[in-house]
N, C-alpha and C positions, 0 to 999 in steps of 0.2 A: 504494500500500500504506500500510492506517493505520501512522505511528507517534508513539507520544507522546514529546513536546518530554523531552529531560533535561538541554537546556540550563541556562543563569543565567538567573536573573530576576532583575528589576526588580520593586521593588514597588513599585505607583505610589500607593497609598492605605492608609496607617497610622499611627497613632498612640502615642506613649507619655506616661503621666503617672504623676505620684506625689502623689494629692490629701492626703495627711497633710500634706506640704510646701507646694504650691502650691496654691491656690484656684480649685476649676471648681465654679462655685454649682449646675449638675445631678450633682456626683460628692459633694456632700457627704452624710454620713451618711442625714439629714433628708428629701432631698430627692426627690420623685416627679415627675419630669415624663414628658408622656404620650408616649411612644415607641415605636417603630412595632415593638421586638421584643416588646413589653412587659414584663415585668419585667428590670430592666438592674443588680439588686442586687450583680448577682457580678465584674461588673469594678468596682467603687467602691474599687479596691487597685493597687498602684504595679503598674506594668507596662511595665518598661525593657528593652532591647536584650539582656539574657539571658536574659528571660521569653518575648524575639518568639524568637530563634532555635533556643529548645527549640522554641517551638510549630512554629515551621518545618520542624524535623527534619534530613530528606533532602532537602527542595526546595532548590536550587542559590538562593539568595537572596543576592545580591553588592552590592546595594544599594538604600535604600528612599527612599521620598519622603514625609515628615513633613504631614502636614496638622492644620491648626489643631484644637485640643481644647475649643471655649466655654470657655478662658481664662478669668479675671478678666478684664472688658472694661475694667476701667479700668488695664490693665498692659499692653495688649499685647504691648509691647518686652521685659518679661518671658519670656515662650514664647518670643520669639526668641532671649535670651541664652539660654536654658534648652536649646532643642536646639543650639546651639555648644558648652553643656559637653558637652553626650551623642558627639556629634560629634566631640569632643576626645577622649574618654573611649574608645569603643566603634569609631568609624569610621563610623558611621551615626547619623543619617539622611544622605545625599549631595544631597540638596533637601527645601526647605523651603516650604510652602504657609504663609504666617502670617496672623494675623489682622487684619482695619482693617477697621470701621465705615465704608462708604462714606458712610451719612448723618450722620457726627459734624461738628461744623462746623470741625474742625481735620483731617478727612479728608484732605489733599494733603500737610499736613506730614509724616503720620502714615506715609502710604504711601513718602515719601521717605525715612524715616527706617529703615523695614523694607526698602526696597531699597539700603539700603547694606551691610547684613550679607549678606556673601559667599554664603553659599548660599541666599538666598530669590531664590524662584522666580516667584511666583502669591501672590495673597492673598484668602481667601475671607471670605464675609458670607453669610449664608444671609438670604434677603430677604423672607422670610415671606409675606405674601399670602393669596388663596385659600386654602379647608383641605378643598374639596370640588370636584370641576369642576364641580358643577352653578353654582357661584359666581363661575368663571372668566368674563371681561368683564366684570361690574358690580363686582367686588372687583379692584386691582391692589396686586400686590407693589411696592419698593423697587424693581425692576428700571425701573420707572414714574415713579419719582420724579426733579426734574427736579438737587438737588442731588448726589441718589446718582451721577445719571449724570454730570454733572459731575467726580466725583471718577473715577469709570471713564474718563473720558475722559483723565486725567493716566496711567493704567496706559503706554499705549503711549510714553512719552517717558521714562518709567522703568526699560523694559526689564522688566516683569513682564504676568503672564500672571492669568487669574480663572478661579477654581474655581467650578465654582455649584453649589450644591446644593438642587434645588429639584422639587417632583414636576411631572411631565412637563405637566399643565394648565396652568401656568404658561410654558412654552416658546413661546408666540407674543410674550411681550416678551423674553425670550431672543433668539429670532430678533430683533428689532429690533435691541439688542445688538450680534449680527456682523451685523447689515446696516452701523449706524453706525459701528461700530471696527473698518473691517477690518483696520487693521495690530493688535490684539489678539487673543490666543490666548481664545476660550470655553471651558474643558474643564467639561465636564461628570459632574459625580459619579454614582457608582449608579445607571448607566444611565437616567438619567429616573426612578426611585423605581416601578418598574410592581406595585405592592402590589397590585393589583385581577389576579385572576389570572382573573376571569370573560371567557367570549369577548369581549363588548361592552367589558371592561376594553382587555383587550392590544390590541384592533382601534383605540381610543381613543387608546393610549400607541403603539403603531406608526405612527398616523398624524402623532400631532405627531415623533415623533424623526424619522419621512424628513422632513418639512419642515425641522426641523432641520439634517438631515445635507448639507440643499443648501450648507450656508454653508462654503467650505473653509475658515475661520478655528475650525471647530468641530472639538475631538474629543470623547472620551468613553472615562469607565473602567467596565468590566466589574466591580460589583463591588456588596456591600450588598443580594444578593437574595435575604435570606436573608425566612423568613416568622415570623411567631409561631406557637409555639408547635408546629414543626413541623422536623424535621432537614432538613439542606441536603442535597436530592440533584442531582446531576447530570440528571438524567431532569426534574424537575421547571423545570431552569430551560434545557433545550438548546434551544429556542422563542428565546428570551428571546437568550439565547448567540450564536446562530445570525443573527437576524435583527441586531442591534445589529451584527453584523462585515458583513452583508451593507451597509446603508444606508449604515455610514461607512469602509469597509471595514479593510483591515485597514492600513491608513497612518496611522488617525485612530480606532484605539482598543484600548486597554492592559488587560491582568488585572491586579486588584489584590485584598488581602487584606479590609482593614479592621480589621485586626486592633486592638485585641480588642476592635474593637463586635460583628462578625462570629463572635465563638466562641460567644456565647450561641446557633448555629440551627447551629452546625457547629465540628469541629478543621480546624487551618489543611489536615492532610491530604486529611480529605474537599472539599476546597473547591477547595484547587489539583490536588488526581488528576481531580477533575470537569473542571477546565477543559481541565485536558490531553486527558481522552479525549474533551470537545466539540469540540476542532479539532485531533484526532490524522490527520483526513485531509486537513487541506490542506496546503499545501506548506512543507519548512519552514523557506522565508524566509519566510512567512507568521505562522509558528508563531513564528520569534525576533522579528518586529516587535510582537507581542501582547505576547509573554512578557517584552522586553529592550529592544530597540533606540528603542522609539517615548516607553515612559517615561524612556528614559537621554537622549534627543536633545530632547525637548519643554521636562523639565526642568531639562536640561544640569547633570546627578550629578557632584559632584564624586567624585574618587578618592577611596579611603578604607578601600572593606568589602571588598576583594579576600580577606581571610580575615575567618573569625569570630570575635567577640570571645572571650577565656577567661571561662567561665563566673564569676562572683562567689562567691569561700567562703558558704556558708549561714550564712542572719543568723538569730540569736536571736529569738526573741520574747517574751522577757522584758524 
């Protein structure tokens, strides 16, 4: 019998910033860079741990996992103090995905120095590459390069894990990756990025994540599928949903918000009621490994958000 999860979740992929303060050179007023919701004007405003838990509402959200925001690259130790005051502040984030340049030439210091702040987890670099699969094999990303990999190769002896965020064309040097570093955690963001929603697309992107999904050092977050210019429905993405839980099952992969890259194509409601009635029929230890268990144990959440934070008085805008 369907029933949908009213458990806690974990949210394994969000963000906050407040770009009047700190410097994220794609949030500044100015700035247009090309982005796969396309216009992205409307989060360019702070967006802290009272803004996430209104959006939340009623979902059971007890704690989340902070992933890097293109920071100032020349700070990144920054974004780290920056979610320990939040942290301090609110109770969450309870892990922290931070940012390091794997091809900076002080890349090992760097990662050493973000693995000693208590709650960092993972540290992502989005490695660019390819911007088409018709370019995949003659173009290679970062993930290819032999200093980058070098620096990924200190991951496992520092006790952190790599986020990648990269569209699924790209995932046969992924797969090299966990082939080379099995004792490293691959998680993979936004499902492989399956933007091509044509048969020949998803046949494409299904076929790289099962390869993928052989690697058991790989998971993967359910999360970022939202479209331009089009509302996030559940029906649109239960393919998508479905198939990612089947390939990696449900031990090796997490729902998460995005929030608030995610609110431009959906409310945090529409998006978490979607996933709940995607897999309201399987079982539901099933359902708390998606929803809870696999983001709280992968990225070992500190205590913290067992209650929500009190809202902040309403600030002037004068």
């Amino acid at each position: 019998m369907a029933e949908l999860w009213d458990g806690p979740i974990v949210d394994a992929h969000q963000h906050f910033w407040d770009p009047s303060i700190n410097h994220h050179p794609w949030l500044t007023p100015e700035a247009r860079v090309d982005f796969r919701y396309g216009d992205y004007s409307a989060i360019k405003r702070r967006y802290f741990p009272d803004d996430y838990f209104r959006d939340a509402g009623t979902h059971r959200v007890v704690q989340t996992v902070y992933v890097e925001t293109e920071w100032d690259p020349s700070d990144p130790i920054g974004e780290t103090r920056f979610t320990q005051q939040l942290a301090a502040r609110y109770g969450v984030p309870n892990a922290v995905v931070a940012q390091a340049w794997l091809d900076h030439p002080e890349a090992i210091a760097l990662l050493a120095e973000q693995a000693s702040y208590r709650a960092v987890r993972s540290v992502r670099h989005k490695p660019g590459g390819p911007q088409t699969p018709q370019e995949a094999g003659r173009v290679r990303s970062l993930m290819s390069n032999e200093h980058w990999r070098r620096s990924y190769a200190a991951l496992e002896g520092l006790g952190l894990h790599f986020d990648l965020q990269t569209p699924w064309w790209n995932l046969g040097e992924a797969e090299r990756l966990a082939r080379d570093f099995p004792g490293t955690w691959l998680i993979l963001n936004h499902a492989g990025l399956p933007s091509d929603r044509s048969e020949q697309g998803l046949k494409a992107w299904h076929r790289a994540m099962a390869r993928l999904a052989r690697w058991p050092n790989v998971a993967v977050k359910i999360s970022g599928l939202g479209q331009p210019g089009k509302a996030w429905r559940a029906e649109d993405n239960a393919w998508i949903v479905r198939q990612v839980i089947e390939l990696f099952g449900s031990q090796r992969a997490m729902f998460a918000s995005n929030f608030p890259v995610d609110s431009l194509c959906g409310s945090f409601d529409s998006i978490f009621s979607g996933f709940k009635q995607l897999v309201a029929d399987l079982p539901r230890a099933d359902q708390q490994r998606l929803f809870h268990s696999n983001a709280q144990q992968l990225y070992r959440c500190e205590p913290g958000a067992d209650a929500r934070p009190e809202p902040e008085p309403a600030r002037s805008e004068t």
